[in-house]
N, C-alpha and C positions, 0 to 999 in steps of 0.2 A: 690697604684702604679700599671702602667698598664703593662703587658709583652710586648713584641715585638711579634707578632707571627713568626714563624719559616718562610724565604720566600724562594720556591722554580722555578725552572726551570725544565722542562724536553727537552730531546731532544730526539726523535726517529723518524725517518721518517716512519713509520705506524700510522694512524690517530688511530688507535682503542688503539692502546697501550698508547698512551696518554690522549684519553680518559678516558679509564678504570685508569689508574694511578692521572690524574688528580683529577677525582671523590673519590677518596680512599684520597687522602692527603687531598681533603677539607674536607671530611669528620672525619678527624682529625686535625681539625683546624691549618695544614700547608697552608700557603696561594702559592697561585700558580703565580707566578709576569710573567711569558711567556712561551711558547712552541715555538721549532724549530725543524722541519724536517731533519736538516744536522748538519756538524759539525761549518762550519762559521759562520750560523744564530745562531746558540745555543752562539759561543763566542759575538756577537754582541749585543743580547739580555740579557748576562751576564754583558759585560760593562756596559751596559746600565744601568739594573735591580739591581746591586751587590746581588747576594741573597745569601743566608747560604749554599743553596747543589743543586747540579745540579745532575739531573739522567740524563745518559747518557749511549743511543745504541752504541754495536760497530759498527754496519757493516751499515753504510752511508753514501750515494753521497756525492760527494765533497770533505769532512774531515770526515773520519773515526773518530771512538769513541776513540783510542789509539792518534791520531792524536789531535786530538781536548782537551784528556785531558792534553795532553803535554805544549799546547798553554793555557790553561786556568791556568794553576799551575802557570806558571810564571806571566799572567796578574793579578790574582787574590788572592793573597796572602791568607791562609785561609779557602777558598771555601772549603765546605768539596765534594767529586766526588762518586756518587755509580754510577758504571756499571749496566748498567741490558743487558740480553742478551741470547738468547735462545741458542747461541753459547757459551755453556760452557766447552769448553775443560778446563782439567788441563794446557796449554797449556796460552791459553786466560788469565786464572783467575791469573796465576802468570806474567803474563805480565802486567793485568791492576792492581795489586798491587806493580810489579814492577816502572811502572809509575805515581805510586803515590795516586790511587784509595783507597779512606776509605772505600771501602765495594764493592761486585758483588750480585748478586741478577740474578735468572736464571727466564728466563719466562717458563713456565706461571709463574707468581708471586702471594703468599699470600700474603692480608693486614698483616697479623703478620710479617713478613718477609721484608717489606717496610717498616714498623714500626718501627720494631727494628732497619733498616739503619738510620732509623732518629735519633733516640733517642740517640742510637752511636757515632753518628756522632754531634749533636748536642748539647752533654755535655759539 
């Protein structure tokens, strides 16, 4: 019997954070179903895609990362959400738990520490 592999989204509008993140999750055979630069494309590309976890920046044109997980909670029943986000006040992190965030993740990020959001998250 074969697994599903784990399918992910990222959204951050810095190209390098998504590359470096991208790179890490295939590397543990999370498959990566899109990337978005804001907070619209990121829900658009989740309709689209349904995947198991979206990482998500907060602080992005358009629809912020608070923004945007609001809109995906209700579209997406499920979805499990890690914040990542260099902006880590105490402040931030009980807000994006407040809103429903299964995990924050502060950049710079270790693979162990994105790892462990998955594995978390996708029990």
């Amino acid at each position: 019997m074969k697994i599903r592999p784990i399918k992910a989204i990222i959204a951050d509008d810095d190209s390098v954070t998504r590359h470096l993140l991208r790179t890490l999750l295939r590397q543990h055979d999370v498959e990566v179903v899109g990337e978005a630069c804001n907070g619209k494309e990121a829900l658009q590309k989740c309709a689209a895609e349904i995947p198991d976890i979206l990482f998500l920046d907060i602080n992005m044109q358009e629809m912020d990362g608070f923004e945007t997980l609001q809109h995906a909670r209700h579209a997406i029943p499920g979805l499990a959400v890690v914040m990542i986000s260099s902006d880590s006040t105490v402040g931030n992190v009980q807000k994006a738990h407040a809103h429903g965030a299964d995990g924050f993740i502060v950049k710079p990020f270790s693979a162990a520490r994105v790892m462990e959001a998955v594995t978390r998250c996708c029990q």
